[in-house]
C-alpha positions in Angstrom: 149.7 106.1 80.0 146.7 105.1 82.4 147.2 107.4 85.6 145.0 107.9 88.9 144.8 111.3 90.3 144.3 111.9 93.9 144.1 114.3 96.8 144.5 114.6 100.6 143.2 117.4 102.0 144.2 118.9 98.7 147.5 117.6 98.7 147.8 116.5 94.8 149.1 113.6 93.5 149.1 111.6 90.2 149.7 107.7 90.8 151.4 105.3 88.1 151.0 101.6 88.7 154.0 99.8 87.7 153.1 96.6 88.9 152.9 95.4 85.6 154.2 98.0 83.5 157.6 97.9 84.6 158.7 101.6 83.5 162.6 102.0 84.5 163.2 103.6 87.1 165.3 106.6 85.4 162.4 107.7 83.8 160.1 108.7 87.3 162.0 111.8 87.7 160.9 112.9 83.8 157.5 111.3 84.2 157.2 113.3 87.0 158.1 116.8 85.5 156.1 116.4 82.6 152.8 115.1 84.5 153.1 117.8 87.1 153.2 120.7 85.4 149.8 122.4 86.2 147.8 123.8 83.0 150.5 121.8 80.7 149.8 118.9 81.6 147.4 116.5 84.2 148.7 118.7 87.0 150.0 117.6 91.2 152.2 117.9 93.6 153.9 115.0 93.0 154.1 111.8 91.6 153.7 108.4 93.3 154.8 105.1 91.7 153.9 101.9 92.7 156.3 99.4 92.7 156.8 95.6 93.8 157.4 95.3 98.0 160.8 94.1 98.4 161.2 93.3 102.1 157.3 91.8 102.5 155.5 95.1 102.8 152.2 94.7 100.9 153.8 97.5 97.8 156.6 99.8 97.8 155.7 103.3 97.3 158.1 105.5 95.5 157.5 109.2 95.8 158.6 112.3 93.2 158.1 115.7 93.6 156.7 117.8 90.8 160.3 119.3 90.2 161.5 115.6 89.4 163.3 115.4 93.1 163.1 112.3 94.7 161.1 112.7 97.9 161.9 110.4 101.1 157.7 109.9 101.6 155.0 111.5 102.1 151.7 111.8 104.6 149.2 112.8 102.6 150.1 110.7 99.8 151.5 108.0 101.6 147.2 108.4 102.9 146.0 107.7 99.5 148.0 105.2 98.5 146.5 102.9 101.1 143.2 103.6 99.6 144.3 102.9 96.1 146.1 100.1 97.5 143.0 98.7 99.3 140.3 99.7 96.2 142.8 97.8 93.8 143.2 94.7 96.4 147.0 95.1 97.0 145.9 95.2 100.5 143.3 95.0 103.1 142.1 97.4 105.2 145.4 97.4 107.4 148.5 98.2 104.7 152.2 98.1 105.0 153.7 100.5 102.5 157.3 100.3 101.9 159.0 103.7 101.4 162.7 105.1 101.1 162.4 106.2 104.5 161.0 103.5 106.6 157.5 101.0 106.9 154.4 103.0 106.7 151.5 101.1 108.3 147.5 102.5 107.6 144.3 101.3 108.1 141.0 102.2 106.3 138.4 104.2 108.6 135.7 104.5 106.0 135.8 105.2 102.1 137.7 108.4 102.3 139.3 108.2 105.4 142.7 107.2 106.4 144.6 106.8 109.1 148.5 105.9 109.3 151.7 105.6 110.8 154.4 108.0 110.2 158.1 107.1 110.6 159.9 107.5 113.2 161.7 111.1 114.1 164.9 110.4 113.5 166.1 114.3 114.3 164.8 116.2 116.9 165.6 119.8 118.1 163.2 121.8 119.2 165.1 125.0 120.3 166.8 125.7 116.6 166.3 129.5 116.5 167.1 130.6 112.8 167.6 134.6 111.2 165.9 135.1 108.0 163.5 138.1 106.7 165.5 140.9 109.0 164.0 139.0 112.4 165.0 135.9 114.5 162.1 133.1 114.4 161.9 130.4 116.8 162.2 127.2 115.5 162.2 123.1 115.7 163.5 121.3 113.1 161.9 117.7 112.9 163.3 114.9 110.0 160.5 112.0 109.6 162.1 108.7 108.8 165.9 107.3 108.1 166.9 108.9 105.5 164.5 111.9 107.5 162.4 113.9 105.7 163.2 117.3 106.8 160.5 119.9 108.4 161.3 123.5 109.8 158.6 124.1 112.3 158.6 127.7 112.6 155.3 130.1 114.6 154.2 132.6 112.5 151.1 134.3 115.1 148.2 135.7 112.8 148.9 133.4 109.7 145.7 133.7 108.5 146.4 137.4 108.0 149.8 137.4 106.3 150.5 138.7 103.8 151.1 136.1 101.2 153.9 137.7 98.7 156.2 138.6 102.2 155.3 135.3 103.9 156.3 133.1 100.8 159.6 134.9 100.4 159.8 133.6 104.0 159.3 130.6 103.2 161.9 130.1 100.2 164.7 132.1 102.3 164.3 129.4 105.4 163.7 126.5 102.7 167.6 127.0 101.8 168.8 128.2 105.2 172.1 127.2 106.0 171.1 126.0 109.4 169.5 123.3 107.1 172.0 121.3 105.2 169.2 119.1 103.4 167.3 122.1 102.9 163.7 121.9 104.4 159.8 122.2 104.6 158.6 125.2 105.9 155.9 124.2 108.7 154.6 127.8 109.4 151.9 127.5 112.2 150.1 129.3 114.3 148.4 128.5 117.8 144.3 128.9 117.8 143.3 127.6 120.8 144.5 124.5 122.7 144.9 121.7 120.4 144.0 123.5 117.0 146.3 125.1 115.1 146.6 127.1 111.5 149.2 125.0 109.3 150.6 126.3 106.3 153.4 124.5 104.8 156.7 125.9 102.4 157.2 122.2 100.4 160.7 121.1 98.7 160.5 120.1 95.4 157.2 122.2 94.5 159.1 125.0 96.0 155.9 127.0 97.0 152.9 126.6 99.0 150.7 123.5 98.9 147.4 123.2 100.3 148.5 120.2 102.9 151.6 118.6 104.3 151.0 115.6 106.0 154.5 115.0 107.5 154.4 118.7 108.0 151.7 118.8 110.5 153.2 115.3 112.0 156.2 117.1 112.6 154.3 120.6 113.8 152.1 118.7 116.5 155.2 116.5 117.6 157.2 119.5 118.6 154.2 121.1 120.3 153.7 118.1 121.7 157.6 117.8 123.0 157.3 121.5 124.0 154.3 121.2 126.3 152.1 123.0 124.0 149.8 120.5 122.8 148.5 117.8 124.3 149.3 115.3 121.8 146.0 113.9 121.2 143.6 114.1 118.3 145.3 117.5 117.7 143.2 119.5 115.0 145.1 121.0 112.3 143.5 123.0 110.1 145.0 124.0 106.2 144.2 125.6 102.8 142.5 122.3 101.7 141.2 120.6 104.7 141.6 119.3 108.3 143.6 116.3 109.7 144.0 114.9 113.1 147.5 113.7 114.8 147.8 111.6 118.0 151.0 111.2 119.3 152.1 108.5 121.5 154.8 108.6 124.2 156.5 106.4 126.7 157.8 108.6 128.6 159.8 110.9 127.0 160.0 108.1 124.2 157.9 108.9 121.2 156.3 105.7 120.1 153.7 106.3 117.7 152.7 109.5 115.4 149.3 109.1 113.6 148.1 110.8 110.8 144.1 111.2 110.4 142.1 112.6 107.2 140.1 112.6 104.4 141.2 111.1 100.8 140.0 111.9 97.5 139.5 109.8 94.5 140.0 112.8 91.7 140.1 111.1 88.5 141.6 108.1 86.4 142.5 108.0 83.2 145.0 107.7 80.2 147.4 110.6 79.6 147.9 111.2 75.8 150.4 114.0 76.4 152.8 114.5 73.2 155.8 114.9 75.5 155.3 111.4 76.9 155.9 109.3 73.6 159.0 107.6 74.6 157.1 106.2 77.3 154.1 104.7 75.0 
């Protein structure tokens, strides 16, 4: 099964092309499981398919997590898909991507970088207080898109001390907090200086830490943005596997535009000969 594996700012992903393969769609959930799975396999965060654009996008992007859980989109990936899009000439250097949750526009910078256009909020709160751990944290909760794509944004000051083993039972008790009926992403951020923050994200689906969430820190700057905190423009945020930039544009109290800046990462292709993906052959 030929495969392309890449990375945004560490964010994983493995990418199937079925333009021409034409794999049902039952089987992404399984492909994705089995492809995942790190040292049993190829190894991501997730799995991105490439599919036909039905409503004259250039391609429709279909996104699994590694669990097998279909994911409404995602940033980072959403990032290097346009690049694979544009290296394999589905596009030019402007791409419309077609996702569950709404039209995805990018545009090429230079080889590696990206830049696009997230969807819409479609939620907004930004005073959603929540009790977990023994303490009450403030909160916003964001949801990217229609169907949204849901993101606690929660401040967590000194999160490049944490403690890691208290900090990611945190993060899986807020992940399935009741205040969340879709369950959610667990933005935990802290404030560094004006404009630059410290991102770490809690992600549905992998259910643990991943080293970038790009609708995370869309949805982190946006309420900062909302709150007064940030200024909205070429916000740095800074995580495990590398920096990206979001600009956030407002008309008024209308958000208009959120753009999502940073580097890609052509890891590898190649042809999985994994035993557990026979069927498939």
């Amino acid at each position: 099964m030929q495969f392309t594996k890449m990375n945004g700012a560490g964010n994983d992903f493995i990418i199937l092309d079925n333009l021409d393969t034409w794999l049902p769609s039952s089987s992404f959930p399984e492909l994705a499981r089995i492809l995942c799975r790190r040292r049993m396999s190829v190894g991501a965060d997730g799995l991105m398919v490439v599919e036909p654009a039905l409503q004259g996008g250039d391609f429709r992007m279909l996104f699994f997590n590694s669990d097998g859980s279909a994911g409404e989109m995602c940033g980072n990936g959403a990032r290097c898909i346009c690049r694979y899009g544009y290296e394999h000439g589905l596009a030019g250097e402007t791409q419309r991507i077609e996702t569950p949750s709404g039209l995805v526009t990018g545009r090429r910078i230079d080889k590696r970088n990206y830049r696009i256009r997230l969807t819409d909020p479609s939620v907004v709160r930004l005073d959603c207080p929540v009790q977990a751990g023994g303490a009450v944290w403030p909160c916003s909760y964001i949801e990217l898109g229609d169907p949204g794509l849901p993101h606690a944004v929660v401040r967590y000051p000194g999160l490049a001390e944490k403690n890691a083993e208290e900090l990611r039972e945190l993060g899986k008790e807020l992940r399935w907090h009741e205040a969340f009926p879709k369950g959610a992403n667990v933005d935990f951020y802290d404030l560094l200086a004006p404009d630059r923050i410290k991102l770490l994200t809690y992600e549905r689906g992998v259910e643990d830490f991943t080293y970038a969430c790009g609708t995370g820190t869309g949805s982190t700057v946006l309420a900062l943005t909302l709150l007064g905190v940030a200024s909205g423009e070429n916000v740095e945020v800074n995580s495990s596997g590398g920096t990206l930039y979001v600009t956030v544009d407002r008309s008024g109290s209308a958000v208009e535009n959120i753009w999502l800046t940073g580097p890609t990462n052509l890891v590898c292709e190649g042809n999985a000969t994994d035993d557990e993906l026979e069927e498939y052959r």
